[in-house]
C-alpha positions as CSV (number, residue, x, y, z in Angstrom):
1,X,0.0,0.0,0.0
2,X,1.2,3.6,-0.9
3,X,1.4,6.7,1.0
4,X,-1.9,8.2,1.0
5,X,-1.7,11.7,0.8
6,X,-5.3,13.4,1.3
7,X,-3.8,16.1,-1.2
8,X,-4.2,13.4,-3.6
9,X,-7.3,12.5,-3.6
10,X,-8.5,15.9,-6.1
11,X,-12.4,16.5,-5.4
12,X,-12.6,13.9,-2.7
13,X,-9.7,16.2,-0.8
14,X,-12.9,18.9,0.0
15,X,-14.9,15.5,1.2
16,X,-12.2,14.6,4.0
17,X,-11.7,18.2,5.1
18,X,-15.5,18.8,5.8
19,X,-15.1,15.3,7.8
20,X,-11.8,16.0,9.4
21,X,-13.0,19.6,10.0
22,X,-17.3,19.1,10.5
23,X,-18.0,22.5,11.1
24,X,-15.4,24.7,10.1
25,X,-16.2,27.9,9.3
26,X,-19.5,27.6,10.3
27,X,-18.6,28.2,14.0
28,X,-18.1,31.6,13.9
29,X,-21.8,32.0,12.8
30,X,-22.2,29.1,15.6
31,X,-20.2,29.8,18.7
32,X,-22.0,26.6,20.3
33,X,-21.1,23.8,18.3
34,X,-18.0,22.3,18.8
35,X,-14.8,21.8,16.2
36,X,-13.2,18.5,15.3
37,X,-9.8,17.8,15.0
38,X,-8.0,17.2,12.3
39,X,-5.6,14.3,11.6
40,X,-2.1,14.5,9.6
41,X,-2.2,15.6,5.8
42,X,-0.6,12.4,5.2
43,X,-1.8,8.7,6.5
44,X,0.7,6.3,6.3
45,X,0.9,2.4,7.3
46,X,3.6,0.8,9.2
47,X,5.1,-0.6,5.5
48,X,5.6,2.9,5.4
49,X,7.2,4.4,8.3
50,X,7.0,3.4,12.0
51,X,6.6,5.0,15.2
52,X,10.0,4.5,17.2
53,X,9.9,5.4,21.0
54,X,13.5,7.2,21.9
55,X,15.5,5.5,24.1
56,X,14.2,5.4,27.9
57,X,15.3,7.8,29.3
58,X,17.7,7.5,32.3
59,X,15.8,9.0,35.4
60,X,13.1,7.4,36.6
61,X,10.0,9.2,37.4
62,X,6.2,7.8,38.0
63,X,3.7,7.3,35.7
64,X,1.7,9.5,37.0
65,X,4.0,12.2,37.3
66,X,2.9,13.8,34.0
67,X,4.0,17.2,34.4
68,X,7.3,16.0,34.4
69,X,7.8,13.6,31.4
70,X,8.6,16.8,28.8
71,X,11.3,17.8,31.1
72,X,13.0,13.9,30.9
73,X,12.0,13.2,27.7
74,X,9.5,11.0,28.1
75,X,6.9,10.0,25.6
76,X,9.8,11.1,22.9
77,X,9.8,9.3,19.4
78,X,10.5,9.9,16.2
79,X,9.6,8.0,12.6
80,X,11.6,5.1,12.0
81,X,11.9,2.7,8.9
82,X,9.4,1.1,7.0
83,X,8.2,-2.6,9.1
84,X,8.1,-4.9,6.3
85,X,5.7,-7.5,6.0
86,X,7.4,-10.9,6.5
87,X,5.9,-14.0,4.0
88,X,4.6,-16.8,6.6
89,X,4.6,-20.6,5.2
90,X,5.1,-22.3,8.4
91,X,1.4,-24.2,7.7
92,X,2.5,-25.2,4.2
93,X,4.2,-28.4,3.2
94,X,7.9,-28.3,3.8
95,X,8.7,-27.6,0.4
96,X,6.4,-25.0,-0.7
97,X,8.3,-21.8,-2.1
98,X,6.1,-18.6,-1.8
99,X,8.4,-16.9,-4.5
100,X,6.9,-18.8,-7.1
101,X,3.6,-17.5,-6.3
102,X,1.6,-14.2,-7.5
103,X,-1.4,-12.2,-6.0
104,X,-4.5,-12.9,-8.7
105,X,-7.8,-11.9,-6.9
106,X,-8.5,-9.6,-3.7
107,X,-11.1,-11.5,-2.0
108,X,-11.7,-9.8,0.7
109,X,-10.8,-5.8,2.6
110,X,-11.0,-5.0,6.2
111,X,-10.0,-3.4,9.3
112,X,-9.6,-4.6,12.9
113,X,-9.3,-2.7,16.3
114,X,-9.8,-4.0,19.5
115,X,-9.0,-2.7,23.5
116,X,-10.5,1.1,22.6
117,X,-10.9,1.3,26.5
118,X,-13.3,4.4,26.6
119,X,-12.5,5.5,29.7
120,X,-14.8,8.1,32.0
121,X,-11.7,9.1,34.0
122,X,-13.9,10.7,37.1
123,X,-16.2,7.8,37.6
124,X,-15.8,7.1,41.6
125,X,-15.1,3.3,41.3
126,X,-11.9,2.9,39.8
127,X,-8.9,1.1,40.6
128,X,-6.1,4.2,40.2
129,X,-4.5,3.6,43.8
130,X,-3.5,0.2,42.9
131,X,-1.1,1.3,39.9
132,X,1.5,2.9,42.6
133,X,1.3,-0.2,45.0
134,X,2.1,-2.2,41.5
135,X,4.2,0.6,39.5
136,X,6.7,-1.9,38.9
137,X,3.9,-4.3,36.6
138,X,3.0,-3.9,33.6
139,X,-0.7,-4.7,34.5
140,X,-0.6,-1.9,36.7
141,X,-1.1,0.7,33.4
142,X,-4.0,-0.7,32.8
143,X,-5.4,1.0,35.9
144,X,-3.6,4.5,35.4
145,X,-2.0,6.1,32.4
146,X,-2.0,9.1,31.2
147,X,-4.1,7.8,28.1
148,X,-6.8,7.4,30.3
149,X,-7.6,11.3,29.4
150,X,-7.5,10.5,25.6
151,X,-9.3,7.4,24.8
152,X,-12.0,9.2,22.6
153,X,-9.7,11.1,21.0
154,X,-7.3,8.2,19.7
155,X,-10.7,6.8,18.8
156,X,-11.6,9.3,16.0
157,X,-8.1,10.1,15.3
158,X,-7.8,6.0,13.8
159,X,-11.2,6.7,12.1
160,X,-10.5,9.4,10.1
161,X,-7.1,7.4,9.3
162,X,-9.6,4.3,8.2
163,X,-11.8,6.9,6.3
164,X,-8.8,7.9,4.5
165,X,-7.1,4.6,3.5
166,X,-10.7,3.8,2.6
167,X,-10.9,6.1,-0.3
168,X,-7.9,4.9,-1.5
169,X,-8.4,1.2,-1.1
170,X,-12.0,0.4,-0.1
171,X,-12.6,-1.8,2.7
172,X,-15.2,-4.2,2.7
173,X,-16.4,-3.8,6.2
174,X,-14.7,-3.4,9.8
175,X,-14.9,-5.4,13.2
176,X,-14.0,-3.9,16.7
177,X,-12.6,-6.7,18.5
178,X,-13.9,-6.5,22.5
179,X,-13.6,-4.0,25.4
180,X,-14.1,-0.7,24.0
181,X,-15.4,-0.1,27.4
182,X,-12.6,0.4,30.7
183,X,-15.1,-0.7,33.1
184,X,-19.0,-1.3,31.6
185,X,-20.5,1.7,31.7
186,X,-23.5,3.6,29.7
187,X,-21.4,6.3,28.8
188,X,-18.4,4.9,27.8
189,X,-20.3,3.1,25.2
190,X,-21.9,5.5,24.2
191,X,-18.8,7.8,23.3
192,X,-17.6,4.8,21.6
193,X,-20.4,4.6,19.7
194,X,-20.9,8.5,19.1
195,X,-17.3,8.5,17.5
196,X,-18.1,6.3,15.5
197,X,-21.5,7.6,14.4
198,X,-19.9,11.1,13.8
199,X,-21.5,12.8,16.8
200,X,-20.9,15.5,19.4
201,X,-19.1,13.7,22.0
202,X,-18.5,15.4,25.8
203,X,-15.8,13.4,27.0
204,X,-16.4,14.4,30.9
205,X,-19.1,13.5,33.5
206,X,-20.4,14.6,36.6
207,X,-19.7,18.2,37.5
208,X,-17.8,18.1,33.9
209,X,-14.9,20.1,35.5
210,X,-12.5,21.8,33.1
211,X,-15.1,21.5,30.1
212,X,-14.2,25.3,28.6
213,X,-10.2,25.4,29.7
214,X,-8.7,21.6,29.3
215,X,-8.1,20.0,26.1
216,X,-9.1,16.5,27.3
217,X,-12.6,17.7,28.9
218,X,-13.6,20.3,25.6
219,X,-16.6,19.1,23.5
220,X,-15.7,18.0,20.0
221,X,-17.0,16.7,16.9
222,X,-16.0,13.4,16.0
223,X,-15.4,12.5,12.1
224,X,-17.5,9.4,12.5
225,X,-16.8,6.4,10.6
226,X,-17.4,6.7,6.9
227,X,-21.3,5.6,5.8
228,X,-20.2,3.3,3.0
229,X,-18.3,0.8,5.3
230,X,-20.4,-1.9,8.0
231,X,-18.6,-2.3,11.4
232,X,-19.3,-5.2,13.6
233,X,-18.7,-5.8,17.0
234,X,-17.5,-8.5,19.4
235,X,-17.9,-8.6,23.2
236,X,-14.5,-8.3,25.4
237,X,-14.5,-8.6,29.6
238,X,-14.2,-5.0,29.8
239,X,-17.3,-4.4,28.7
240,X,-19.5,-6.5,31.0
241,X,-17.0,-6.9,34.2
242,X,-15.7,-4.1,36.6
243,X,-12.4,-3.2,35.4
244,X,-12.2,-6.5,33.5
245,X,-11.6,-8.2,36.1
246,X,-14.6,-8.6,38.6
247,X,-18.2,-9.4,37.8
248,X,-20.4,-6.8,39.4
249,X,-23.6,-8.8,40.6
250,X,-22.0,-11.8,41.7
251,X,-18.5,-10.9,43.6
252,X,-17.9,-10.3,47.4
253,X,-19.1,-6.5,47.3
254,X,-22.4,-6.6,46.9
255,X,-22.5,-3.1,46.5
256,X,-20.6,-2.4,43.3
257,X,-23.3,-1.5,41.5
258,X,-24.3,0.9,43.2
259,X,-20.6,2.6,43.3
260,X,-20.8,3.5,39.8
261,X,-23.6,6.1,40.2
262,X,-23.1,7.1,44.1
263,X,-21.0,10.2,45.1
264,X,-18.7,8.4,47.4
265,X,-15.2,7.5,45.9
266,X,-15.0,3.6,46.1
267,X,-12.6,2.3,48.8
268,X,-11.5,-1.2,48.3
269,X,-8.8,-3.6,49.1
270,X,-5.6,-4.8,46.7
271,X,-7.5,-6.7,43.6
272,X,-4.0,-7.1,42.2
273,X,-2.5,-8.9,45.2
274,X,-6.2,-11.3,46.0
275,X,-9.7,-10.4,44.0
276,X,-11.0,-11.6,47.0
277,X,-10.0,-8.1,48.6
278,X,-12.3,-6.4,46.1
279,X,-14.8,-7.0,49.7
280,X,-12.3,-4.9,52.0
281,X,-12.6,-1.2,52.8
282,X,-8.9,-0.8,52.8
283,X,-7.8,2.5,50.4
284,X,-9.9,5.0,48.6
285,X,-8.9,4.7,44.9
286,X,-9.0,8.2,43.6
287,X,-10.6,10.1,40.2
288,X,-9.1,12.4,37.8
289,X,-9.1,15.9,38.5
290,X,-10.7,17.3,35.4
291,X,-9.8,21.2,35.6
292,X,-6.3,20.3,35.8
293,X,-4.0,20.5,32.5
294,X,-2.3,16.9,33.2
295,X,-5.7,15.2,35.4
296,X,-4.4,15.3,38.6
297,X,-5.5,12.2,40.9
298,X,-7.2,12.8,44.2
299,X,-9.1,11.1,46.5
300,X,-6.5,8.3,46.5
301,X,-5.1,6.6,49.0
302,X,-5.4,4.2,52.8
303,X,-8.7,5.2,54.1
304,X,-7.1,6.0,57.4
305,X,-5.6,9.5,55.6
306,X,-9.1,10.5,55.3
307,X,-11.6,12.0,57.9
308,X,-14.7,11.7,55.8
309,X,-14.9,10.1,52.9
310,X,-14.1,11.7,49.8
311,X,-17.2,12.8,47.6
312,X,-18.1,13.5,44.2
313,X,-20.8,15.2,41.7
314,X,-22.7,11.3,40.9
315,X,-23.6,11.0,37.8
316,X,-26.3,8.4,36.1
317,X,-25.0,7.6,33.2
318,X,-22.2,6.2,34.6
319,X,-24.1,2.9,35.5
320,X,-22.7,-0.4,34.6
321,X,-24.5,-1.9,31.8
322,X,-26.1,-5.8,31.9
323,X,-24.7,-8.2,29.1
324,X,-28.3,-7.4,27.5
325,X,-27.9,-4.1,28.0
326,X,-24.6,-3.5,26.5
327,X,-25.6,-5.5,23.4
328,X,-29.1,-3.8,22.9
329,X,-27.2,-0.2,22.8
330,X,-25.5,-0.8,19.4
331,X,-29.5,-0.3,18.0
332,X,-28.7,3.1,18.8
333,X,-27.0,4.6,16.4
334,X,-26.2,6.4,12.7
335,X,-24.0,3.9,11.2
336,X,-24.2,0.8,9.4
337,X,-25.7,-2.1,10.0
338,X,-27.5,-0.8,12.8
339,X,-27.0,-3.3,15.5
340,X,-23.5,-3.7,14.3
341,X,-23.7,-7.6,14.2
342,X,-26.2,-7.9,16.9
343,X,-28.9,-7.7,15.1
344,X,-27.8,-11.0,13.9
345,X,-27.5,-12.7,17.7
346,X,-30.2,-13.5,20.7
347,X,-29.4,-9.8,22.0
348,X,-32.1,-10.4,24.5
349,X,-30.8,-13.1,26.2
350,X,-27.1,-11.7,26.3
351,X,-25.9,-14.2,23.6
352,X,-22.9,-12.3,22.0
353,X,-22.2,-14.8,19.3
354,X,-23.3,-14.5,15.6
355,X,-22.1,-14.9,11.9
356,X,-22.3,-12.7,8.6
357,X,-21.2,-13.1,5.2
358,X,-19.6,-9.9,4.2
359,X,-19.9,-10.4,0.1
360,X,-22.6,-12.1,-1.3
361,X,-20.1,-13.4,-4.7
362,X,-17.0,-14.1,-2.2
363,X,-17.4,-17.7,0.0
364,X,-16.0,-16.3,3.2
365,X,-17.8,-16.3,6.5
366,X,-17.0,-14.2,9.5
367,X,-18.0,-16.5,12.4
368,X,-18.0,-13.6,15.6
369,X,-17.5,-15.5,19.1
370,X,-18.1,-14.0,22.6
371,X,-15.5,-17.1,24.6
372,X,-15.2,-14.6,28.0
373,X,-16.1,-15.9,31.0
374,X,-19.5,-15.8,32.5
375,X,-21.2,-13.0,35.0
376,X,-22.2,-16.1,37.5
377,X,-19.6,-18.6,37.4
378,X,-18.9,-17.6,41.0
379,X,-15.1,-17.9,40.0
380,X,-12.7,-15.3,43.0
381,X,-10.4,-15.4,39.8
382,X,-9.8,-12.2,37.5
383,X,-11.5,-13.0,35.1
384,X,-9.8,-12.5,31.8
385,X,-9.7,-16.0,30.7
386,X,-10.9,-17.5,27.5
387,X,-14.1,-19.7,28.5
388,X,-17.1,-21.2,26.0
389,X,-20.2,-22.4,28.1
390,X,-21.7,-25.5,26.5
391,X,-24.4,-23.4,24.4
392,X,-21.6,-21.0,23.0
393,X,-19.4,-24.6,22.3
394,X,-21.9,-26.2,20.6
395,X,-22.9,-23.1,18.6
396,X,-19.4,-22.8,17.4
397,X,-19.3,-26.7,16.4
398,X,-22.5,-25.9,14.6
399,X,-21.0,-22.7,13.0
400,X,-18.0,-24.3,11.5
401,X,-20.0,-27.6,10.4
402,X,-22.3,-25.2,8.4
403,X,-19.5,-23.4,7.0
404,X,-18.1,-26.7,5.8
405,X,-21.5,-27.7,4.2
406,X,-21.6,-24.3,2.4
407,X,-18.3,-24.1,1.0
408,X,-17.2,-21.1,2.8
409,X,-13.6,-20.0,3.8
410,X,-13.8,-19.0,8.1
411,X,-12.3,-16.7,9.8
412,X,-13.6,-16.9,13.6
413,X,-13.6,-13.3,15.7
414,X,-12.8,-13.1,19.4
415,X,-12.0,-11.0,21.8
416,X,-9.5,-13.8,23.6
417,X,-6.9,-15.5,22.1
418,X,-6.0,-18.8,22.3
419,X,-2.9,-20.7,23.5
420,X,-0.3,-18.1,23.6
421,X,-1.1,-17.8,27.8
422,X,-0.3,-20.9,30.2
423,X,-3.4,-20.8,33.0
424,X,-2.2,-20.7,36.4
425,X,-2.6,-18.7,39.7
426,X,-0.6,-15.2,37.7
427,X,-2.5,-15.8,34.8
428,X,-5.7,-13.7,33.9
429,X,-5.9,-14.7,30.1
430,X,-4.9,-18.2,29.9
431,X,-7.7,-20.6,28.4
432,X,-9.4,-21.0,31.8
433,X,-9.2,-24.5,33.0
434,X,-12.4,-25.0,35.8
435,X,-14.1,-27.8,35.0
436,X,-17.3,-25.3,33.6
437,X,-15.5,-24.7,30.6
438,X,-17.1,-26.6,28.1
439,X,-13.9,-27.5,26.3
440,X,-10.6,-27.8,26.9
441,X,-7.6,-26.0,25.1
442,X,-6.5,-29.2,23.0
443,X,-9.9,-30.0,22.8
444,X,-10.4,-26.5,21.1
445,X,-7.5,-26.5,18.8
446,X,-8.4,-30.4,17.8
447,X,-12.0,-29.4,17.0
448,X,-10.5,-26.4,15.1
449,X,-8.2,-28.4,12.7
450,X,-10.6,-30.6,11.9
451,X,-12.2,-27.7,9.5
452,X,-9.6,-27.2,7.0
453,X,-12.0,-24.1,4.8
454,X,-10.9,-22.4,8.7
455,X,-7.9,-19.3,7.6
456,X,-7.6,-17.7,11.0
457,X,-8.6,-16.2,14.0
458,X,-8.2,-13.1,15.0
459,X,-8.4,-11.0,18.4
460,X,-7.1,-8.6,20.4
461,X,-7.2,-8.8,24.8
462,X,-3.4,-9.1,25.4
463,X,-2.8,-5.8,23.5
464,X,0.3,-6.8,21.7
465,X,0.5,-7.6,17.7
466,X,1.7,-11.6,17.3
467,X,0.8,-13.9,14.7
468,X,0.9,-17.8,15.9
469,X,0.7,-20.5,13.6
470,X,-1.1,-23.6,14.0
471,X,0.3,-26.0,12.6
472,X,-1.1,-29.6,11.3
473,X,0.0,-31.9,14.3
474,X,-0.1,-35.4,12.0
475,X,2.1,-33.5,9.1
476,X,-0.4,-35.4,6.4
477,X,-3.1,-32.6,5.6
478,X,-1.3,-29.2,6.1
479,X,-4.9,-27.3,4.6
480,X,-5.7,-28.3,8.7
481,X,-3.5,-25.1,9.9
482,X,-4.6,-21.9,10.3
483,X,-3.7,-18.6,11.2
484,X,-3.8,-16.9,14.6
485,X,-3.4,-13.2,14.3
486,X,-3.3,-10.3,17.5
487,X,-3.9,-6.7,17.5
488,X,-2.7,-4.4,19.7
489,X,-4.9,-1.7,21.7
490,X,-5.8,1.6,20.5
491,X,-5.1,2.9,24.3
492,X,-1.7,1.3,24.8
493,X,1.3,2.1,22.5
494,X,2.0,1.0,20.1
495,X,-2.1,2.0,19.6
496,X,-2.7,0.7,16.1
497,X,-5.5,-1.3,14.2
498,X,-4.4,-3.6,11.5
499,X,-5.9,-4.3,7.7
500,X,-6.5,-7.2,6.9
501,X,-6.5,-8.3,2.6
502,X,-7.4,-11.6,1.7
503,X,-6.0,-12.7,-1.7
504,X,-6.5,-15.9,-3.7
505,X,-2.7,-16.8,-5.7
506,X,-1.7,-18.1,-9.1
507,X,-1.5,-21.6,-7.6
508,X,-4.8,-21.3,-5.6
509,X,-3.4,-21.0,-2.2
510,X,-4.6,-18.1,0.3
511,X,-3.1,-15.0,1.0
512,X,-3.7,-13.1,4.4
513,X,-1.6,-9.5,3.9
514,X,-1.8,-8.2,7.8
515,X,-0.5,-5.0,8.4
516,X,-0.8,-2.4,11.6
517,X,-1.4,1.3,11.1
518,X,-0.8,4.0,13.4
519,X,-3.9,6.9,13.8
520,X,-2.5,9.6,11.7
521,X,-2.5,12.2,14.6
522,X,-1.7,16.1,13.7
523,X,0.8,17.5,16.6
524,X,-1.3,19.8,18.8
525,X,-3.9,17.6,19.2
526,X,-5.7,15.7,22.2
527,X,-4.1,12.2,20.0
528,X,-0.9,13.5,19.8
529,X,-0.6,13.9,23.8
530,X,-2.1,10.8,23.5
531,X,0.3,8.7,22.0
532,X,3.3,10.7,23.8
533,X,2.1,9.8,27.1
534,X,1.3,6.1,25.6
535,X,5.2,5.8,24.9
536,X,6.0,7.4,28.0
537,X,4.1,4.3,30.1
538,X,5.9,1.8,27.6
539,X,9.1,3.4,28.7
540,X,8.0,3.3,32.1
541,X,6.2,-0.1,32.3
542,X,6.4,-2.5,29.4
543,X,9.7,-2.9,29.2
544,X,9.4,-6.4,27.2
545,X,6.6,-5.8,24.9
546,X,8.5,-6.3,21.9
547,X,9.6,-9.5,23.0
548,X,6.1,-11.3,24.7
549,X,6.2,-14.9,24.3
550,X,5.1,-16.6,27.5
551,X,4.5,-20.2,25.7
552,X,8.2,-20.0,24.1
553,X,6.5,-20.7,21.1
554,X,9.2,-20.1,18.2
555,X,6.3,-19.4,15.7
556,X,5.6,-16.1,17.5
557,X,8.2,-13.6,16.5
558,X,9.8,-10.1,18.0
559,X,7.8,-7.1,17.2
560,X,10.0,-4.5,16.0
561,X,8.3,-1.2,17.8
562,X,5.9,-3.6,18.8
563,X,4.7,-4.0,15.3
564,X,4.8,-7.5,12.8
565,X,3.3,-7.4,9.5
566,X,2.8,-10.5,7.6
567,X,2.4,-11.8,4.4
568,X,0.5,-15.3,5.9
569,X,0.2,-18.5,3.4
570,X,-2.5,-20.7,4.1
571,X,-3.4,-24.1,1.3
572,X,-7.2,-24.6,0.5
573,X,-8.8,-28.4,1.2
574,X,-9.2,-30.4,-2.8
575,X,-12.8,-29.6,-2.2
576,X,-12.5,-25.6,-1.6
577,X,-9.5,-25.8,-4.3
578,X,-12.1,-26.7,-6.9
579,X,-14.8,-24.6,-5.7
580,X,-12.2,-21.7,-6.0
581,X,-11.3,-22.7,-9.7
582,X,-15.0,-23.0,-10.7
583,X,-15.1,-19.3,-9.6
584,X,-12.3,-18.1,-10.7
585,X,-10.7,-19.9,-13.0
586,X,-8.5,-17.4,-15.1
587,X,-6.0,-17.1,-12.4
C-alpha cells in the first residue's frame, strides 16, 4: 500500500476536510457547536514508516507524574523505517516456495481494532490507587496512564485514518474486536459509539470540571466512521466486568453496582494482590481531577488518611451496563448495520455470538465468538480467561460444520486469544481450565483443525500484535493449519488497528496480507498527547513488549516497535481448491 496523501485525492480532498473539520467555518456563525480535530495531511501504514519510542530515558519518574515527562524526555519518538511485511509458510508443506507465487484476486478488505478502553476518568469506582502499590507491573497501566484522558480522542483520530485509506483502497467492512469499554458503563459506550457515528461527544461526567479550559474535557465533533463501510462488533471482559476483572452482581461486594452512580469515591482492598480483597474497605482509589492541564489524581489513598470520605458530583450515566444491555445499545446509532452484528444474535438473552457473510459473490464467513467468561460462574479469579459455556461450544461446532457444508472459507472473531497464555494462579488470560469450561484447550485447537475451509482467528485482549501459527499436528493434511493473528490496543502504545487483505494466488493457495497502522494524529492535538504519554508508560512499564512470548513458542516472532506485519500462506482443502477454480478460474 502507498502513501496516501489526502492532497491526492483531487475533489474527494474537499470531502475529507468537511469530515476531518465538520464545522469549520460555520462556528463563527455558531459559537456553540464544537470543532473537530484534524488528523495529519498524510496517512501512512507501518510498510511505510513506523513509530519508534526514543531510548528510555535515564531518570526514573512515576507514571503519573505527567508534568514531568517533557522535562525527561518521556513519551519522545520519532519516525523510524518502513516494518516490512514478513511471508509466513510455516502451515504449508515443507517444500512449498512462496516466490513462485503471485497475488491474482482480492477477495476480501478489512479493518480490525480491539481494546479502545473508553475511559470516564472521574467515575468514583476505579482502581487508580492500585497502579502505585504495582508501578513496577506492567498490569498496573492498565489502571492508570495518562491515556486514560484521551481514549476518545485516539478513537476518532484511527477513524478518520480508516476513512482515509478507505478512499484509497475500499474496505469491505470493519470489526471492533472487545472492550471498547474500561469498566461497563452507559457512557463509555456511548462515546464509543458517538465516535463512530460522527456525533458531538463530551468526553467528561459529573460536575464536567474543566469542560471550557482543558483539552481532554472540551466538546468536539467526531469524524465518525465513513457511511459506506459496516462495522461489527464483538464482546471483550471489559465491557460487562468491573475493570475487566470482577463481575459486578455476583463478587464479594455486593454493592458495586451501586458505586458506579453514588458520590462516594470507592474504597476497596488490593485486587492485584487477592480479587477476594475487592470486599475490604482498605484504600480509597482516587478520580481524575478534570480542571487540571495533566488530570491530577485525588481522593487516592489508605482510608485512614481521610476523615470523611471523599465525595463526588454522581452521575447516572455512569451505571454499569447488563450483558443485555450492552448489546441492545449498538440499535442506537447512525451507522451501518444498525446493531453492528447484533442484530444477527439472541441480544435479549445476552448471547454475543453471531455470523455474517460480508460479500454475497465471495465464499467467506465471519464467524463472531463472545469465549469470555460468564457474570455467574462464582469464579474469586480475575476473570480475563478464555471460557465457551456448553451453548456458545456447541454453537461454534454448529458454525464451523455449516460453514463446511456451504463451502465457505472462516475466519472466527474473538475478543480472547488462544494458546499463547499458560493458565495458572498469575495468569488472567490463559484458556481458563475450571471444569465449567465446556472444552478444553486441545480439545479446542483439535475441533478447530478438523475444519480445513478455517484461515484464522483473530483477536485482540493481550494488546500486543503476534501472529501464531497452528500447525497440522499429523504432518499429512497441512490445509488443517490456520492462522492466529493479535492486535494491539488503540489505548496502549503502540495503539494501532491492523488491515486485513485476503487474496487468492496463481496456484490457488490463500493469502492473508496483515499489516498495523498508526492513527495519523496532527501534533497539537488531544491524539498527539495521547500517544506521547502512551510511549512514555511503555518506557516506564512495558519494558518487554517487543519480545512477549510466555509459551516459548518459536512461531511467535519479535515485534519490532511492537509492530509484525505478515504476508500469511494458508493451502485450501481439494474440495474448496475446486470450488475456487470454478469461480475463478483465469488465475
Amino acid at each position: 500500500m502507498a502513501k496516501i496523501s489526502r492532497r491526492s485525492f483531487g475533489v474527494g480532498a474537499g470531502v475529507l476536510a468537511v469530515s476531518t473539520f465538520p464545522l469549520g467555518k460555520a462556528r463563527a456563525a455558531n459559537q456553540s457547536q464544537p470543532e473537530g480535530y484534524p488528523i495529519s495531511s498524510d496517512v501512512f501504514t507501518t510498510l511505510q514508516r513506523t513509530v519508534v519510542p526514543n531510548p528510555t530515558p535515564s531518570v526514573k519518574i512515576n507514571l503519573y507524574e505527567l508534568s514531568e515527562y517533557q522535562k525527561y524526555g518521556y513519551g519522545d519518538w520519532t519516525f523510524g523505517d518502513p516494518l516490512k511485511s514478513v511471508t509466513r509458510t510455516d502451515i504449508m508443506p515443507a517444500l512449498y516456495d512462496a516466490s513462485a507465487v503471485t497475488k491474482k484476486a482480492k477477495l476480501l478488505n478489512f479493518f480490525a481494532m480491539t481494546d479502545v478502553h473508553i475511559t470516564d476518568k472521574e467515575s468514583p469506582n476505579q482502581a487508580i490507587y492500585l497502579q502505585r502499590l504495582h508501578k513496577e507491573m506492567s498490569v498496573s497501566s492498565a489502571l492508570y496512564s495518562g491515556m486514560m484522558l484521551y481514549t476518545t480522542h485516539v478513537l476518532d483520530a484511527a477513524v478518520q485514518t480508516i476513512n482515509a485509506i478507505h478512499k484509497n483502497d475500499p474496505f469491505d467492512f470493519g470489526i471492533s474486536l472487545g472492550d471498547v469499554c474500561n469498566s461497563t458503563q452507559y457512557n463509555e459506550l456511548r462515546w464509543y459509539i458517538d465516535v463512530l457515528d460522527g456525533n458531538v461527544i463530551t468526553p467528561s461526567s459529573g460536575a464536567h470540571l474543566g469542560t471550557s479550559t482543558i483539552d481532554y474535557q472540551k466538546p468536539y465533533k467526531a469524524a465518525g466512521l465513513d457511511k459506506t463501510i459496516p462495522w461489527y462488533q464483538a464482546l471483550g471482559n471489559h465491557d460487562h466486568f468491573w475493570i475487566g476483572a470482577i463481575p459486578v452482581d455476583y463478587s464479594l461486594r455486593t454493592d458495586l453496582r451501586q458505586s458506579y452512580i453514588t458520590d462516594e469515591v470507592f474504597a476497596a482492598g488490593d485486587v492485584l494482590l487477592d480479587p477476594t480483597r475487592i470486599k475490604d474497605h482498605t484504600y480509597y482509589m482516587g478520580v481524575i481531577d478534570g480542571s487540571t492541564p495533566y488530570g491530577d489524581i485525588k481522593y487516592a489513598g489508605p482510608i485512614t488518611d481521610f476523615k470523611r470520605p471523599p465525595k463526588i458530583v454522581a452521575d447516572p450515566d455512569r451505571r454499569s451496563l447488563l450483558r443485555t444491555e450492552w448489546m441492545k445499545e449498538f440499535f442506537t446509532t447512525s451507522s451501518y448495520p444498525v446493531g453492528h452484528g447484533f442484530d444477527l444474535a439472541d441480544a435479549n438473552n445476552g448471547f454475543a455470538c453471531y455470523s455474517f457473510v460480508p460479500k454475497s459473490s465471495i465464499p467467506i464467513k465471519v464467524i463472531v465468538l463472545d469465549d469470555n467468561q460468564m457474570e455467574d460462574d462464582h469464579s474469586a479469579a480475575i476473570h480475563g480467561h478464555g471460557f465457551l459455556d456448553q451453548a456458545r461450544w456447541n454453537w461454534l461446532k454448529k458454525e464451523l460444520a455449516d460453514g463446511d457444508a456451504a463451502g465457505h472459507l472462516i475466519i472466527i472473531a474473538a475478543h480472547v486469544p488462544i494458546n499463547v497464555e499458560v493458565t495458572s494462579p498469575n495468569s488472567a488470560m490463559g484458556w481458563w481450565t475450571d471444569p465449567q469450561n465446556a472444552v478444553t484447550l486441545p480439545d479446542m485447537v483439535a475441533e478447530l483443525q478438523s475444519h480445513p475451509n478455517l484461515l484464522m482467528w483473530i483477536s485482540g485482549h493481550r494488546h500486543l500484535n503476534t501472529v501464531k501459527a497452528f500447525s497440522d499436528t499429523s504432518g499429512k493434511a497441512p490445509e488443517n493449519g490456520f492462522w492466529q493473528v493479535e492486535t494491539s490496543s488503540l489505548r496502549d502504545f503502540p495503539q494501532q488497528f491492523r488491515t486485513f487483505e485476503i487474496h487468492l494466488n496463481s496456484d490457488y493457495t490463500i493469502s492473508i496480507v496483515t499489516t498495523d497502522v498508526d492513527p495519523a494524529v496532527k501534533d497539537g492535538t488531544p491524539a498527539a498527547t495521547s500517544r506521547k504519554y502512551a510511549i512514555a508508560a511503555q518506557q516506564l512499564v512495558h519494558a518487554n513488549i517487543y519480545n512477549v512470548n510466555p509459551t516459548n513458542d518459536p512461531t511467535i516472532k519479535p515485534m519490532p516497535t511492537g509492530s509484525y506485519n505478515a504476508d500469511l500462506v494458508k493451502k485450501l482443502s481439494p474440495a474448496m481448491r475446486l470450488k475456487m477454480q470454478s469461480l475463478f478460474p483465469t488465475l
